[in-house]
Structures are given as C-alpha cells and as structure tokens.
N, C-alpha and C positions, 0 to 999 in steps of 0.2 A: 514617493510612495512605493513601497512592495508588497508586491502580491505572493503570496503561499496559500495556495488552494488546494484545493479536490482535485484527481481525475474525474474524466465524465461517466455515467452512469448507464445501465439499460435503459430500456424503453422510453428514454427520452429524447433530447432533439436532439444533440451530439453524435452517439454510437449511432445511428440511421441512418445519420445524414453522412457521417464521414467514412463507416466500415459497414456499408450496406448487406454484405456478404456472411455476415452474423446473424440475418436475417430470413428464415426464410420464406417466399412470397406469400403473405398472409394480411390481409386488410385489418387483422387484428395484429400485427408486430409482433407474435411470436419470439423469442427470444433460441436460439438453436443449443445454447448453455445460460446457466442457472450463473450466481456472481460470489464473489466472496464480500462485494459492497454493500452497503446498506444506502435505504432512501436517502441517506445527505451526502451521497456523493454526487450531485446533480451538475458539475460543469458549473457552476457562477461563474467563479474567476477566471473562464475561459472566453464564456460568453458576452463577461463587461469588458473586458479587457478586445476583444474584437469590435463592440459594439462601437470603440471609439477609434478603431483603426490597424489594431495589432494584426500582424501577422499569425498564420500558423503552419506548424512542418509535423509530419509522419500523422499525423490526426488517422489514417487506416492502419498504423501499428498496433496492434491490440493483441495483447499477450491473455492465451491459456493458461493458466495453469494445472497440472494433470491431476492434484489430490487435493479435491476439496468433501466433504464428509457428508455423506446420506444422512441423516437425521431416520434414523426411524421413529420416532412420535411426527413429525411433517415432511414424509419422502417428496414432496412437489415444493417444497419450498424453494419459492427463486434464486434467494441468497442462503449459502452455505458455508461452515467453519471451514476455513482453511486449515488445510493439514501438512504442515512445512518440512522443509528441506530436510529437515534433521532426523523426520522418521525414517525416510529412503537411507540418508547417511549414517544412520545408526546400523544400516544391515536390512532394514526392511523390504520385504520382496514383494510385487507385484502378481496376483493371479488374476485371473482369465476365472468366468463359472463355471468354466470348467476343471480348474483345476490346474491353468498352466501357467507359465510364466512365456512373458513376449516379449522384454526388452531390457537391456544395460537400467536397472533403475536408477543410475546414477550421471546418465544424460542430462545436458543442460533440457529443459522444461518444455522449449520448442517440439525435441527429438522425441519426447517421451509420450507427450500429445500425442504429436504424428502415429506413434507406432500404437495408443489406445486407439484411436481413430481407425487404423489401418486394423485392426482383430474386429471389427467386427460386433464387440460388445456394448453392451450403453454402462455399465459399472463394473467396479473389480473391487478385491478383495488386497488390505494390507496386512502382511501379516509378520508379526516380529514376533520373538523367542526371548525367554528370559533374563539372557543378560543383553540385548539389544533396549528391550524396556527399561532396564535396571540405567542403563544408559541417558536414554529419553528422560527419565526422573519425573520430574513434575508435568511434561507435556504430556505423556503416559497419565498421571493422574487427573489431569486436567480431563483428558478426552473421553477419561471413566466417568470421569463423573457427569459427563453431561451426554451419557450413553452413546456417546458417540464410537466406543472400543467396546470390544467384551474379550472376558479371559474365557478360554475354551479349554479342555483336559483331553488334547490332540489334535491329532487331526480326525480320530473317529467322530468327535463333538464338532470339529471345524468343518467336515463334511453334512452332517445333517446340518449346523446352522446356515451354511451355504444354498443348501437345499430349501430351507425353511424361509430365506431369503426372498429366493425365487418367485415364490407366492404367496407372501406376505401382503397382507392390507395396512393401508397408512393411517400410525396413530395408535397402533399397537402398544399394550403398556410389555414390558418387562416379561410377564408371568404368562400372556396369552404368546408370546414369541416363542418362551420356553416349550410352552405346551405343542405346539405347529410342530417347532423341530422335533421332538419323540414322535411326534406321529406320521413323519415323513418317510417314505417309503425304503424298507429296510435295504431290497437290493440297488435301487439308484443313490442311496447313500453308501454301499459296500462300494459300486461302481466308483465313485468319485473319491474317494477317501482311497481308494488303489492311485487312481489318477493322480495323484494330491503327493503321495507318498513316492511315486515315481518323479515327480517332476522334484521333489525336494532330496530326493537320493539323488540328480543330473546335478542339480545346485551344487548338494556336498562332493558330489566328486569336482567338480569345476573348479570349486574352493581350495582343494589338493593340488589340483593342477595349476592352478593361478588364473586362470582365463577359461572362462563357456561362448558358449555360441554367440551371445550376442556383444562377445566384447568388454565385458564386464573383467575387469584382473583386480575390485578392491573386494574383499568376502567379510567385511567385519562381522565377528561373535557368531561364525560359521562354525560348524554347521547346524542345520533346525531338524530338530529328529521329532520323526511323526508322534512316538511317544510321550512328547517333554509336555510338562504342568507345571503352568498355565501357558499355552500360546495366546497372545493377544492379535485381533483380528478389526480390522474396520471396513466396513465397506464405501469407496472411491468414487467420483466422477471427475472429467476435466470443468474448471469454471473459469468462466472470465475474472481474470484477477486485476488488470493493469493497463494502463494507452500509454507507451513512448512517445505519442505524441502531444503537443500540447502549443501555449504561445514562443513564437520563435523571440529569441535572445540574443544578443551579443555574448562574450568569453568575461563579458563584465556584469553581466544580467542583467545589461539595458534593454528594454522590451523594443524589441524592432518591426516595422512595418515589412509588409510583404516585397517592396522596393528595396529593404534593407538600411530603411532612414529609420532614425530614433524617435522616439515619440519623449520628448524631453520630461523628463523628473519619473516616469515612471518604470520600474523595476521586476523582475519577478525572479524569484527561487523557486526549486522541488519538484512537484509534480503539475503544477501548474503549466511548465513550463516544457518543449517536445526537442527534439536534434540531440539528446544526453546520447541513448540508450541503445541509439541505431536499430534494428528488425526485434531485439528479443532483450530485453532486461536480465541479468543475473542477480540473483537474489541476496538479497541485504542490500545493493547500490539504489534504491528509493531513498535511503533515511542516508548512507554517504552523498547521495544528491542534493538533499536538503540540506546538510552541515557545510558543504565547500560550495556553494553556492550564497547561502544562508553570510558566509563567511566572508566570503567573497563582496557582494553588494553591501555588507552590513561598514566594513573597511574603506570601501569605495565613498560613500554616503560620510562614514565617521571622518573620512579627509577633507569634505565641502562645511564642514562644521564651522570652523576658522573664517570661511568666507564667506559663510551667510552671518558671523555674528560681526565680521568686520564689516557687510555691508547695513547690517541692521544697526549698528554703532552709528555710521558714515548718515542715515535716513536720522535717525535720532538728532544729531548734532547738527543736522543742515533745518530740523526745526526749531529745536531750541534758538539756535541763531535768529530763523525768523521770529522768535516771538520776543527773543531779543530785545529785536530790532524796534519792532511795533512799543516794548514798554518804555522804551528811551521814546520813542517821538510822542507816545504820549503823557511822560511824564520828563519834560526836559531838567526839571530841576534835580531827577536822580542822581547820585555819585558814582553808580556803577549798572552795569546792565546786567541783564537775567543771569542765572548761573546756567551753567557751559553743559556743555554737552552728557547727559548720562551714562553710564556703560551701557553695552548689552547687559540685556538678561542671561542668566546663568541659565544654560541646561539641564532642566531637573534628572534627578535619580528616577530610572521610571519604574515605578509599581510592576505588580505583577499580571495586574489586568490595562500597562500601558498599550496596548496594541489595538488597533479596532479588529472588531469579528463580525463576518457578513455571512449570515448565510439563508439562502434564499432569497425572499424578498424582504423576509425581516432585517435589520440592524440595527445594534446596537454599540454606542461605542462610549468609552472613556476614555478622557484625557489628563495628560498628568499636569499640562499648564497651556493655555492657549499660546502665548506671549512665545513661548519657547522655539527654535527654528530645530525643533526635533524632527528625523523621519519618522514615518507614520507606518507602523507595520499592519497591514493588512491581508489577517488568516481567516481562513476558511476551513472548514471540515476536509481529514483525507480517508483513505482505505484502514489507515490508523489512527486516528485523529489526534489524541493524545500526545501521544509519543511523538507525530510529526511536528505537531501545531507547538511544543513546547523545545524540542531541540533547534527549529526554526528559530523561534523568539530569543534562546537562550545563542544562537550562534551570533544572531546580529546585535543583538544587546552585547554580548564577549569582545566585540571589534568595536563599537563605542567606547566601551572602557579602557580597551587597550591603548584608545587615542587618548586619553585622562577629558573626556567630553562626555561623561555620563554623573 
C-alpha cells in the first residue's frame, strides 16, 4: 500500500502536540497565525500510519509563510489565500504601515518571516507597479477579483487606503471602504504618502546602484514612481503554510519504524511523509516531492509485480493439482486428470478512480478487480489537493506502465 496524504492541520491533535510553540498558553488553543489550509487538512495519514507503529521525524518543523492575504470581507478568518512567490519575484515590495520597507523580499521565506516578526507590525502592505503586474498576468487577475488586490492612482490613493486600513471594520463591502478612505484624515495621509514616496525614492536609487541595505541586488521592472496609474496593492500577513515533518521513510519510501525496521508492504510519498526538507521548505519542492517519490515507490512496487503474479501462478497450480488429484481417486475410470494449472490473472488497466481516497473517518473506495495483485494507492487530501492527489496517482501509475504491468 502507499500513502499520499495531507499535512497536519491547526487546532487539532498534531500541530499541539508536536510544535507546541505555535501555541500560545490559552485553554482555548488559540492559534498565534492564521493557515493557508483548509479543514481537510486534518493529519489522517499521519495518524493511521503511526497508529500501527510508524515512525515519525521533524514533526516541530513547521514553516511560515510571510504572504498570505487579508480578506477584507473576513479579516479574522483562520485560513487565508496564499499569495506566492512570484508576486515578491515579479519586483514586489514589502511595506511596513508605515510606509517602509524592512527586508531583501526575495529571502528564502524563513528570513522574511523573521524580519515581519522582528518590525513589530501584525500586517503589511504588497505593492507592485505596472509592468511587475503585467508580469504576474492572471495571478494579478485572480487576486482582483476576489478582492484580495486593489489598483490605487499612486501613492496619494495608496496612502489614504493604507490609512483607511487601519481602522477598517470586518466585512466591509467595496463602496463603504471607498468612502473610509476620502474621509481619512487629510494631514496623516500627506504624512505617510511623504513616507511612502521617500522610502520608494531609497528603492530606486538602490536599483541604480545594484544593491540597498538590506542586501537585495535583483530590482525587477524598477523603479515604482509615486505617481504611476495603477499601482496594485494587497494587504499581507505571515501564515502557517507547511510541516517538513511527517512519517519517517526509507530512500525507497518504505515506511520505517522509529528503530528503523520496516513495517513490510507498506509505503508512503509527498507530504505525508517528514526528513525531505530539513528546517525550511523551498518553494515548488512539495509537488517535486511528490513526483520523485511518487516515482520512486511506484517503480519499486511495479518490479514485485513479476513475483506476486509468479507466486499467485505457483498457489493456483499447487491447487489445481490437488483437485486433481481428489478427481482421479474419485473417478478411477477417468483417462485423464483435471486440467493444469491456470495463469495468473492479468493486471488490469486502472481507471481513473483506481486508488482508494480516505479522508477522515469517512471512506470510500474502488477497485478495478479484486483478483488482481495490484498496489493499492492510498490518497488523501493536501494544502493542494488536486494537483497533488492527481501528479501522485499519475507518477505511480507512469512507472507500472513503464514495466508493461499495467
């Protein structure tokens, strides 16, 4: 069997139990960040997989990530749109409510935490310029549309809505935000909007020079002039995105006990699984996790093919035999005895719903033929569900066929 599961989730029995420090002392569990996961990330495949004796390694690794999106229609919302790599990489800058910039926003994700953490602020503002957006393409449209971005006409606008932010109530439609920001107080929005325009004048000269203070030497679609229409804006927080750790493995992704003995036949890929990723994840190796993994056991397995169906051949013909035998002594006048041993059964083609899916307590499964000595792939929900649950299935089904056993 292989397991391809979930990471484990807030508030539930995993993240408590294993990275207590998320936590802070609260008889109600408080959460100290919001997630980018949703309720079916719950740990199953972590938890059955222990249940019957797996090991587990880094289980307190538990990755930050620095940009995940306020919602203004539900600013307390637990879980939050992740806002990825590519807005930072497009050029996008980092402010402070005030008005500043704090650090290289193109630090790996660990660095960049730290340094929100280290200012002092609970959110920030992203802000890209028009050919940075032009850039981003559809993730720009995407994040308009689900108001998660607003285009602003500078940073004169970029300041009152910054301000308007401030003291915003949650669940605000569109037109009462609008209204907040003009009535927001004309000299603490001159104030910040000076702020705002100095610290993006430090940017573009930095971007001349090659390198600012904080170490930063890539400037893409530099510089952001206070005046450009539209600047697009979002407002930031860091959110639990990820656990490196998960069921310890072999280099073959045999599930191993905490001794380092194998627990025989059973397997696991992706995120399931903990020891990939060491202290801090780099982004996009979740889903390379899953394919050479995925690839990996699926190749392993498609090689025992041959010798579960020569042993199920070998059980087949040692009955046949005996029944044989029994039809000759009970009919001696026969000419010949039973007929000989059958083949194996062939390995079906497997559908696209061959794989069992567990999640929670419910399950539900299909198969494509009992009889068959197929692996049994066993997925669960992840942080992507989709996308994992199906490059999974297609990685390990890709190495069955490559063995011509599918």
């Amino acid at each position: 069997a292989i397991l391809s599961f979930d990471w484990f989730r807030l508030f539930l029995w995993l993240l408590p139990k294993h990275a207590p420090d998320f936590f802070p002392p609260s008889p109600h569990m408080q959460v100290h960040f919001p997630t980018t996961n949703g309720p079916w990330a719950t740990g199953d495949g972590m938890k059955m997989a222990m249940a019957i004796g797996a090991g587990s390694i880094d289980m307190d690794k538990v990755q930050i990530h620095p940009t995940g999106f306020l919602d203004p229609a539900d600013l307390a919302a637990p879980a939050k749109t992740l806002c990825g790599e590519m807005m930072r990489g497009v050029g996008g800058v980092l402010l402070t409510p005030e008005g500043k910039r704090f650090v290289n926003e193109l630090l790996p994700r660990d660095q960049v935490v730290a340094a929100e953490l280290e200012s002092g602020s609970s959110e920030f503002v992203l802000l890209l310029n028009q050919p940075m957006a032009a850039e981003a393409g559809k993730h720009i449209e995407h994040y308009l549309r689900k108001d998660l971005m607003v285009t602003l006409d500078g940073t004169h606008s970029l300041a009152r809505w910054m301000l308007a932010n401030a003291e915003g109530a949650d669940g605000e439609t569109a037109e009462q935000a609008a209204a907040r920001a003009a009535a927001v107080d004309a000299g603490a929005a001159l104030a910040l909007e000076a702020t705002i325009n100095a610290t993006l004048a430090d940017y573009n000269a930095a971007a001349e020079a090659g390198v600012d203070a904080f170490g930063k030497t890539a400037f893409r679609h530099a510089p952001i002039s206070p005046e450009e229409r539209p600047l697009y804006a979002g407002r930031i927080v860091p959110v639990l995105h990820y656990t490196m750790g998960g069921i310890r493995m072999g280099a073959d992704g045999a599930v191993l006990r905490d001794d380092g003995s194998v627990i025989p036949g059973l397997h696991a890929a992706g995120e399931v699984t903990g020891g990939v990723h060491g202290n801090n994840r780099l982004g996009g190796n979740s889903l390379l996790d899953c394919t050479v993994f995925g690839s990996i056991v699926g190749n392993k397995l498609a090689a025992e093919i041959p010798r579960r169906r020569a042993a199920a051949a070998l059980v087949a013909g040692l009955g046949a035999e005996e029944e044989g035998s029994a039809g000759l002594t009970r009919n001696r006048g026969a000419t010949s005895p039973a007929s000989g041993p059958p083949h194996a059964p062939p390995l079906p083609n497997p559908p696209e719903s061959s794989y069992s899916y567990y999640c929670g307590e419910s399950q539900a499964r299909t198969s494509a033929s009992e009889a068959a000595p197929a692996p049994v792939l066993a997925a669960g929900p992840s942080h992507c569900p989709d996308a994992l649950l199906e490059i999974f299935r297609k990685s390990c089904w890709a190495a069955l066929h490559a063995h011509h056993v599918a």
